[in-house]
C-alpha positions, 0 to 999 in steps of 0.5 A: 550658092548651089552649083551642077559641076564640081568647082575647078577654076572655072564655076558655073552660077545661074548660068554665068561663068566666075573664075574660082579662087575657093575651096581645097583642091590644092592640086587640082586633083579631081577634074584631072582626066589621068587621075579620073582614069586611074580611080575608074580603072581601081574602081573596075577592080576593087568596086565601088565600096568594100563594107567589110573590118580591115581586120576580117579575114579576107584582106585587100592588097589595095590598103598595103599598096596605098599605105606602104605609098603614104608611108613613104611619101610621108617618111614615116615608119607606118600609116594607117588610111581611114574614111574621113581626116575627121575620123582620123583625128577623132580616133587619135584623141580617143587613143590618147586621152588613155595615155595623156595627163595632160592636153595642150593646144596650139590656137584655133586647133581644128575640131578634129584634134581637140580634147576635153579639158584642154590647155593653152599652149600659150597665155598671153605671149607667154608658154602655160606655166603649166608646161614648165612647172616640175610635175612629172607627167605625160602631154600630149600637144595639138597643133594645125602644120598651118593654122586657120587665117596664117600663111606660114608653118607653126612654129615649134621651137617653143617645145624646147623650152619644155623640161623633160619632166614632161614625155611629150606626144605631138599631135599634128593636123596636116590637111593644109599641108600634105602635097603642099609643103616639103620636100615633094609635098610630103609635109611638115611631119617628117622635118620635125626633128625636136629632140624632147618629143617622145612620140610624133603622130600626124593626122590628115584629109586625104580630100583635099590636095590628095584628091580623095575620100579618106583620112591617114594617121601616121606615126611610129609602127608601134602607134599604127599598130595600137590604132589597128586594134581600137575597137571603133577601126576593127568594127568599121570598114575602111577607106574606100579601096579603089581610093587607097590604091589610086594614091599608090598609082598616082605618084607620078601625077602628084608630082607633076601636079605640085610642081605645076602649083609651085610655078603658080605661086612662083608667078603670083611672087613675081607679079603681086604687090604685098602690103599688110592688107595683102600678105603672101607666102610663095610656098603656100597657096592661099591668101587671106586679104584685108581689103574693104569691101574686096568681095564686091569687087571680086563678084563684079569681076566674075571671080568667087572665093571662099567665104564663110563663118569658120568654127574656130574663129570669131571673125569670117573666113575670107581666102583666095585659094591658088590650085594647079590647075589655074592658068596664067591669065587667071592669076593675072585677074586675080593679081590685078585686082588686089594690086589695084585695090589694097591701097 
């Protein structure tokens, strides 16, 4: 279906009105006035577009004012912004294929962090035997924060059962948790605290809970550092500057965004009826629902979600998809319907 307006809880189709439980404005970021004025108000500054290398001799405040906010948002030493989470993903690996023996990954890894000639991380419910054998070596482990079609964090406690023959980098896609998860919606990355991990790097789109065009790496200085020197960066504009510097002006307005998402979840807890067809994770705002024929039941209801033929998986992506700026009556629908219809 094609549309005219951007899809906030409220989607106009061929002139009939849905309520939209789909796509990944997680905070509700881009129909907000205050942050719409705040990106015109940095747009009126910085321009539309800055097509010039970040490491030309002009250089712009608006990157080290986004990227010191990232940086401490995330509690990570450095960051480094770039124009798409895709990109920020493609830029790690090609980095790493130049220091890793060996790749493993978790499943249904997104394309942006896969490597060629990658290894399970697991075969079968069981560790690769590769990763515990006694060949000394360096590894590099891909993983989503919360893979496609799960509702809860990924578990690494499994890393600990890796000997410390292996140096292990972990390489940790956060575009479905960043403003989500963590202590302010900072995130997975800063919690990971394994002690046989080497070096952590976390890679993101800042497109959807953030609201904006661009993607960010983040890890310890010296990998931030090595990522400003690839060729690939010094030879390609950045993010978007205006962009950059919103994130550091809207601090307060992520806050209050997450905490109005936070209640919504804290709502559908209290109202939803779970069951095996209907699982649910307060602290996450997304729903995978196993129901018979439930997209006919929602279209008849005037509600779309999320529906589509995901790359990483055989099976369709089915997801109702909560954001901040749902209103109570909405959720009351929704909550309605899978109450009535999981049985």
């Amino acid at each position: 279906m094609k549309v005219n307006q951007f899809p906030d809880r409220i989607i106009a189709v061929d002139a009939e009105e849905y309520l939209y439980f789909g796509g990944t404005s997680y905070l509700g970021l881009p129909v907000n006035t205050a942050f719409q004025q705040l990106l015109i108000k940095n747009i009126m500054q910085w321009g539309t577009a800055y097509g010039s290398s970040r490491s030309a001799n002009v250089k712009l405040n608006a990157y080290e004012n986004g990227e010191t906010f990232l940086a401490n948002y995330l509690k990570v030493e450095a960051v480094l912004t770039v124009s798409s989470g895709m990109l920020a993903g493609k830029l790690v690996m090609d980095k790493l294929v130049q220091q890793t023996n060996s790749f493993f990954h978790f499943p249904n890894v997104h394309p942006a962090i896969t490597a060629p000639n990658s290894l399970p991380f697991f075969i079968g419910n069981q560790l690769n035997p590769r990763l515990l054998d006694s060949v000394i070596e360096k590894i590099t482990i891909l993983t989503d924060s919360v893979p496609s079609f799960q509702i809860q964090p990924i578990d690494l406690s499994f890393l600990e059962l890796i000997p410390s023959n292996k140096e292990i980098t972990l390489v940790i896609d956060e575009s479905h948790s960043l403003g989500i998860l963590g202590i302010n919606g900072c995130g997975l990355f800063s919690s990971i605290q394994l002690s046989n991990i080497k070096r952590k790097i976390m890679v993101a789109s800042l497109g959807k809970a953030f609201g904006l065009t661009g993607g960010v790496i983040a890890s310890d200085s010296e990998f931030i550092s090595q990522m400003m020197e690839v060729d690939t960066v010094v030879s390609s504009a950045g993010m978007n500057a205006a962009f950059v510097q919103t994130m550091a002006d809207a601090a307060p307005i992520y806050s209050i965004q997450h905490q109005k998402l936070k209640a919504n979840l804290n709502y559908i807890k209290a109202h939803l009826i779970t069951s095996e067809t209907v699982v649910f994770n307060p602290n996450y705002p997304v729903i995978y629902p196993e129901i018979e024929g439930i997209n006919e039941v929602f279209k008849a209801n005037n509600i779309i979600v999320t529906y589509f033929k995901y790359p990483t998986d055989s099976k369709v992506l089915n997801r109702i998809v909560i954001t901040a700026n749902h209103q109570k009556e909405d959720l009351d629908k929704i909550i309605a319907l899978l109450n009535q219809n999981q049985f």
